[in-house]
N, C-alpha and C positions, 0 to 999 in steps of 0.2 A: 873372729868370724867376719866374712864381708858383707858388704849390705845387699847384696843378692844372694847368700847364703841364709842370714838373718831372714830376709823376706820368703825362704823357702821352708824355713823351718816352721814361722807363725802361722804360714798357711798350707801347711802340708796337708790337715785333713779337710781343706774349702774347696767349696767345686768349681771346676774349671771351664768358663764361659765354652759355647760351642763356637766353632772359630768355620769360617767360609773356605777356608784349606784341608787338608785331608793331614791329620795327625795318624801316627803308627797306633795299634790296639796296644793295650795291657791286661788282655785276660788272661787266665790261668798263669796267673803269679799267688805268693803267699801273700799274708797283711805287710807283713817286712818288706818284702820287693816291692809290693803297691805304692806302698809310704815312700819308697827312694826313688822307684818311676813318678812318683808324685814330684818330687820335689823337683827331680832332671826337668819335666814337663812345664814347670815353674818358672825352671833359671832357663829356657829356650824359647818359651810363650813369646819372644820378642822378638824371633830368629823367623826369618821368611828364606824363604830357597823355592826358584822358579828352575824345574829342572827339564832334560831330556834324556829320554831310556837310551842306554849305553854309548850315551857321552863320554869320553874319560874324563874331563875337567870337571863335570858335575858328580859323576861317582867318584872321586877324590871329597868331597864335601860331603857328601852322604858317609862314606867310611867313618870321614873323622870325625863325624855329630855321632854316629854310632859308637864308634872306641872312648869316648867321654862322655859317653849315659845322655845324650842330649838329645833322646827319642821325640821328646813334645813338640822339636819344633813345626811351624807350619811351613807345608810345602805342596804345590801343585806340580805334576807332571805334565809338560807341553808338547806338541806334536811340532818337530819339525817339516816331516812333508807339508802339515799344512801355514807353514811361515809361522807358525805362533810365535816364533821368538822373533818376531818384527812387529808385534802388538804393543801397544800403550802401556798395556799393563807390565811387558818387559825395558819396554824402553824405559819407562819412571823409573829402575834401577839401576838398568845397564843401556845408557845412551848408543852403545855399540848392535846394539840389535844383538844381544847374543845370547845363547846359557852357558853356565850358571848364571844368574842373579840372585845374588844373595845379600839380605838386609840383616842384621843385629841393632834391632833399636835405628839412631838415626846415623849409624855406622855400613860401609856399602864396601863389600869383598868381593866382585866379580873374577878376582885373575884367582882360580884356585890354587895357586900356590903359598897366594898370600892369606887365603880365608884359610887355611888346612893349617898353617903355621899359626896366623889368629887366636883359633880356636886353642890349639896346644898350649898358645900362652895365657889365656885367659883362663882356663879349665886344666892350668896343671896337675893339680893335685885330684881332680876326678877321673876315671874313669881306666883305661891303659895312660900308660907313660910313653909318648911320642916322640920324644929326643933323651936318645941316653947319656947319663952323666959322663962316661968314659970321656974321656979327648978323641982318642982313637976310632970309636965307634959313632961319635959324636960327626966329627970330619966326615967319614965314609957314608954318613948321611945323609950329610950336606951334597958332599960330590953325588953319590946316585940320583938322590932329587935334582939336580939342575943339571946332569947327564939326560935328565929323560926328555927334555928339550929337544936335544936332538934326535932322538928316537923320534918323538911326538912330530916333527917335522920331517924326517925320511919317510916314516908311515904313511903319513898325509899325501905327499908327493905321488906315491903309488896307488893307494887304495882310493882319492878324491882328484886324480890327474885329468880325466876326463870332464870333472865338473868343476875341474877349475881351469882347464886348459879350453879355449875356442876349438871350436872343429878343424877349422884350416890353418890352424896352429900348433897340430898332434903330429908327433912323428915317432916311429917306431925305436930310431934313434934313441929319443929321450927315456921312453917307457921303460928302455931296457938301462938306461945310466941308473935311471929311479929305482928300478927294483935292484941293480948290484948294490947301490949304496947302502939301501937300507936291509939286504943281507951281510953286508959288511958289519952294518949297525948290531945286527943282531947276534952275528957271530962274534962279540967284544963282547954283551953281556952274558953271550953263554960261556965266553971266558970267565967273566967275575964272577959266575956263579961255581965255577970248574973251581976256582980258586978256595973258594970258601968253604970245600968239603960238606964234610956232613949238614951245615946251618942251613937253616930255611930260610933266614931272611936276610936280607942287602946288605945290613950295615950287620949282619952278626947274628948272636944266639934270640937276639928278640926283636920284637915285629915294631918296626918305626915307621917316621913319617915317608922315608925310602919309599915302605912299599906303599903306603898310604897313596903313591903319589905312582909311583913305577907299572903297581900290578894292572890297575886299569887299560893301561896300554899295551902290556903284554896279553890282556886276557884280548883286549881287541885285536891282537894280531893273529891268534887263533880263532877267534869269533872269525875271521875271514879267510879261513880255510890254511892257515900256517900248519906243517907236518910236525906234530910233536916225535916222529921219528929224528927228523934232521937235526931236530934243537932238544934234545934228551934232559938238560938243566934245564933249559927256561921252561919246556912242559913237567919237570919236577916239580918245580919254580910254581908252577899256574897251577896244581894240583894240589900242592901242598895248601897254601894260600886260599883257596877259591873255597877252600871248608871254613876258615875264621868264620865265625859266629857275625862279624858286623859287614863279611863280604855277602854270606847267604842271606842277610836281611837287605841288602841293598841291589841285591844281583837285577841287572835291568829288566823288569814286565816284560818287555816285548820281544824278547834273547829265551822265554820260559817256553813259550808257542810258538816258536817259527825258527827253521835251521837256519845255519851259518851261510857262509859264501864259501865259494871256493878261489879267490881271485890272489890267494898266496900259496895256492897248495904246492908247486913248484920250485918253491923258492930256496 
């Protein structure tokens, strides 16, 4: 047993200081669930996550504390309109001005690929299983996850070109390279997904760090108005997916009361 486990078990029924972050509830559980949400609560008590509502880098981090029972940890939601992620309190973790910030102890995972991977390894044996033993399945995990790099940067190009391009620097030219590219981008995973038949998920019959890492970016490219007509897999893909139990606990606050965009419905 390890000594984070040891320490969850002597103090499973001790109470747990009130913390200046916003922990997830635990009502309506049985004594059993209590007991093991107790002890998840325990082994995360160390874990900080400074986030922003539908981020995909920061909902990657929330997933995977969710699929490995790591509910207790603490975590504040930031407003981007108002800069908070250029606050003190984000900078002491991520010198970059950025979200996620995520702390474990005196351990600091901001690039969520690497805290999402992290977590998997430290918390193998809790929760879902995040990398499949297979070789096979195992590979095709890897490539999806570090394919969505490039998705995550055709996206940006189009849907953040305006805030990232000067005004006397926009040309109609560009806007329209941006968006074929990252319909190209898109029409590749609705291939890999064409390919994989009946599976719902990236790398096969079960739910890895792929989508851990994938679905976010796909759910934001419908959050901005993508026609689930055009791309028939990927909105399988987003439908199937967006019911997991650890996507509906994390689905972004601010995505529940307010509609989409339409700035991809064309595409």
């Amino acid at each position: 047993m390890t000594q984070e486990a040891t320490a969850c078990y002597k103090t499973r029924h001790t109470h747990i200081p009130a913390s200046p972050f916003t922990s997830f509830p635990t009502h309506n559980f049985s004594s059993c669930q209590l007991q093991q949400i107790s002890c998840s609560e325990i082994m995360a008590k160390d874990m900080t996550l400074l986030w922003g509502s539908g981020s995909p880098p920061c909902w990657r981090i929330m997933m995977t504390l969710e699929e490995k029972n790591l509910q207790g940890y603490n975590q504040k939601m930031l407003s981007f309109e108002k800069m908070e992620h250029k606050s003190q309190e984000v900078m002491a973790i991520n010198p970059r001005g950025q979200l996620p910030a995520f702390k474990h102890g005196d351990k600091i995972l901001n690039e969520s690929y690497a805290a999402c991977l992290y977590l998997e390894s430290q918390y193998k044996g809790q929760g879902a299983k995040l990398i499949p033993d297979c070789p096979s399945a195992q590979a095709m995990m890897y490539q999806r996850m570090f394919e969505c790099m490039a998705l995550g940067e055709k996206m940006a190009n189009v849907i953040y070109y305006n805030y990232k391009v000067p005004e006397g620097e926009r040309h109609d030219s560009a806007i329209q390279r941006n968006r074929e590219a990252l319909s190209a981008e898109l029409k590749l995973w609705e291939g890999y997904l064409q390919k994989l038949g009946s599976c719902c998920y990236l790398a096969g019959k079960d739910f890895s760090l792929a989508d851990v890492i994938v679905f976010p970016a796909i759910a934001y490219v419908f959050r901005f108005g993508l026609c689930q007509e055009h791309y028939p897999k990927l909105a399988a893909y987003y439908n199937c997916v967006k019911e997991r139990a650890s996507v509906k606990a994390t689905w972004p606050p601010t995505w529940k009361d307010s509609p989409g965009q339409d700035l991809l419905r064309d595409l």
